[in-house]
N, C-alpha and C positions, 0 to 999 in steps of 0.2 A: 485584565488580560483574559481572552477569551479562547477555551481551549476548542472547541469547534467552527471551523472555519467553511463557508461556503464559497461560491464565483470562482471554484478551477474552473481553467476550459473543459479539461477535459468533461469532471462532473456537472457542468451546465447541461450537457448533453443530455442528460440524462430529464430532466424534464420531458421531451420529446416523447420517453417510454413513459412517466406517467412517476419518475420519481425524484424527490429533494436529499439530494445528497450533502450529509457533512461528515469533512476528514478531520481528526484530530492527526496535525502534521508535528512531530517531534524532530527533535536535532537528532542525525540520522548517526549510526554505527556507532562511533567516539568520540563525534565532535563537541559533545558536550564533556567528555572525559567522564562518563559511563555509559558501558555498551550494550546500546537498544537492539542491535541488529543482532543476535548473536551466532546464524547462520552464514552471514556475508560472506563472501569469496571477495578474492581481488577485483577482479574484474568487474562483479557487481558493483563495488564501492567507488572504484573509478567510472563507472556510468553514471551512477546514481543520479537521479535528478531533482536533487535538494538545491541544484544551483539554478534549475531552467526557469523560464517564467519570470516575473517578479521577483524570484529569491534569489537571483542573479544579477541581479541592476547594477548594482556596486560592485566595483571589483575587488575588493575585499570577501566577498561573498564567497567566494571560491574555497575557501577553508582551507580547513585541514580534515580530512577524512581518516586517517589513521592515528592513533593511540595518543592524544599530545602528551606532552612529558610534564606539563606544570598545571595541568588540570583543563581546566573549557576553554578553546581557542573563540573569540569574540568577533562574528566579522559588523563589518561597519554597513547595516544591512538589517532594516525596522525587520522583514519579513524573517530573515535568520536572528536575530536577537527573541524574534518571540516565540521560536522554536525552541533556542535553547532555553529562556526562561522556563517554557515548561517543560522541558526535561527535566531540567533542577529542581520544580515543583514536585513533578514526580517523583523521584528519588529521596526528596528531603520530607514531603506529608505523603504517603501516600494515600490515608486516609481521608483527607482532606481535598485529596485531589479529584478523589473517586465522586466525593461528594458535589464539588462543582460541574463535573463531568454527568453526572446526574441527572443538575438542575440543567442545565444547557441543553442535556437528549430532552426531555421535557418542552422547551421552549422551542427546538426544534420539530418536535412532531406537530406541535400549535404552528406552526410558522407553512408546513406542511398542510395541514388541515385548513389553512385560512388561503393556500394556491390550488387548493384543489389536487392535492401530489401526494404517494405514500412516501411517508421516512425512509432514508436507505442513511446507514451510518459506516464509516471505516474509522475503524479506530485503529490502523497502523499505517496513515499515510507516508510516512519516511522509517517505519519502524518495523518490529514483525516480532512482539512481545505476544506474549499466550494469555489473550485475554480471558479466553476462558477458565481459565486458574486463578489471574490475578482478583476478576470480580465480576465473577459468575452466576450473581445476582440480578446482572446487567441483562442478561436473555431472558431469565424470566418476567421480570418488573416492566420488560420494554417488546411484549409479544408483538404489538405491532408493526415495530422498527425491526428492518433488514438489515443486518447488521453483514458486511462481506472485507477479505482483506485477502491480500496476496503473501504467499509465506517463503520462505527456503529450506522449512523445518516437513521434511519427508512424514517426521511423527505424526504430526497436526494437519497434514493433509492426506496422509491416510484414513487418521481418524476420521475426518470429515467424509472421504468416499465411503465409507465403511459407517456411516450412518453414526457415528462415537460422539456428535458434537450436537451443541444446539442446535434445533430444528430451521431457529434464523440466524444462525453464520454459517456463512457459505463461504472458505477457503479456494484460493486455487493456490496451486503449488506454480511460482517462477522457478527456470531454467536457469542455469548457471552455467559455468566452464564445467565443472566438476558435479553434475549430479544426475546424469543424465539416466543413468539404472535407475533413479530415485524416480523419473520423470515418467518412465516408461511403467515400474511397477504401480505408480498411482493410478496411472492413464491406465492402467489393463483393470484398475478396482473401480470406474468410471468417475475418476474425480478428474477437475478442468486443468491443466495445462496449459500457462502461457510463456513463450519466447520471445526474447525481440529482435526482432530480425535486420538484417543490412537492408536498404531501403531499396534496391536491384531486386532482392529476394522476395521481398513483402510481397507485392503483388501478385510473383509465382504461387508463394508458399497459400495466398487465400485461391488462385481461380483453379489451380491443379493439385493443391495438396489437401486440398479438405477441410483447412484452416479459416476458424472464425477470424474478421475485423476488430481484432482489440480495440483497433481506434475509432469504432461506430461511438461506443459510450462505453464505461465502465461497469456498468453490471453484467458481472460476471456470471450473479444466480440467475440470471435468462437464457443463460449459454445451456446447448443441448447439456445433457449429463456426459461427461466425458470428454467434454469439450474440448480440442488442441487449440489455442488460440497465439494469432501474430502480432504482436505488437511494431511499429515501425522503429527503430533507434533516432532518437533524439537528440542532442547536445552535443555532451563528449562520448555517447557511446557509439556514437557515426564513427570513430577514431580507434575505436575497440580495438584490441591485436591478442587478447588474452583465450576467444573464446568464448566468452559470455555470449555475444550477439553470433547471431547463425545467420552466415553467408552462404551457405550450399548444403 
């Protein structure tokens, strides 16, 4: 099982700017029956796009995104099975886990250096755990990997505008129903902001609102300092009614 994953759409893009992106993508919120997300809102966890793409295919795939009651909901679904397998890795070694995640950033930057592309790494593709706490070894040991991830944790993206973080993570703080002072205070310390918007909106919110193209490529750390960035809504967050997604 392989915990870095390449070939999203969206990270292919990224080529283009000159860099090889790999997500470590975990089983998101509780679907594993311990909670990776632990900022989530509602409305987050019902957009969430742990089902789009390929991890969607099956209908079973759909999950269960809220608390199960008898521990890891299984769906019938290679791409979500090996999501949650490594949750459960994580949570049961974690030592162990750190160490594979290691060798793999490793074989990653070789993989990088042999396309001619710098490393960019996320390591909360469906998740938004504090990597810098868990193994903060990881910044130093891997100076030359970009390491970038989207959070909901106000703290952690303060820190990061306010200069408190490794010099290669680069945080941006996602919008929510509910955090929008949180959005505004980071945004005023110049760290990047991103929302996903109704898709009516999107186009306003980039030619009149000042708002970067989320969906050019994912790196974030390219985005001016300060950055407000639009994301389009996807899936089920097109169906949004909670708030999450900004329609005006």
């Amino acid at each position: 099982m392989y915990l870095l994953t390449t070939g999203n759409p969206k990270t292919d893009k990224s080529a283009a700017f000159g860099y090889l992106t790999a997500i470590l993508h975990l089983a998101p919120s509780y679907l594993s029956g311990r909670n990776v997300c632990p900022h989530a809102t509602p409305g987050c966890i019902a957009a969430c796009l742990n089902t789009a793409g390929r991890g969607g295919i099956a209908k079973a795939a759909e999950g269960r995104l809220t608390a199960p009651e008898n521990g890891a909901h299984v769906p019938d679904n290679a791409i979500q099975r090996a999501r949650l397998a490594r949750t459960l890795a994580f949570f049961e070694d974690r030592g162990a886990f750190v160490v594979k995640l290691e060798r793999e950033i490793v074989a990653h930057v070789r993989a990088a250096e042999r396309a001619g592309l710098k490393p960019a790494v996320r390591l909360n593709g469906m998740s938004d755990l504090a990597w810098e706490r868990i193994a903060p070894h990881l910044f130093e040991r891997f100076p030359e990997v970009q390491f970038y991830d989207y959070t909901k944790s106000a703290k952690r993206a303060m820190a990061h505008a306010e200069g408190r973080m490794p010099r290669n993570y680069h945080l941006t703080l996602s919008r929510s129903e509910s955090n929008e002072r949180d959005c505004v205070l980071v945004h005023h310390a110049g760290g990047t902001v991103a929302a996903v918007c109704a898709p009516d909106y999107f186009e306003g919110a980039i030619a009149h609102g000042g708002a970067v193209n989320g969906d050019l490529h994912d790196l974030r750390f390219l985005d001016p300092r300060g950055a407000l960035v639009a994301l389009k809504a996807k899936g089920r967050a097109k169906r949004d009614a909670s708030g999450f997604v900004v329609r005006s």
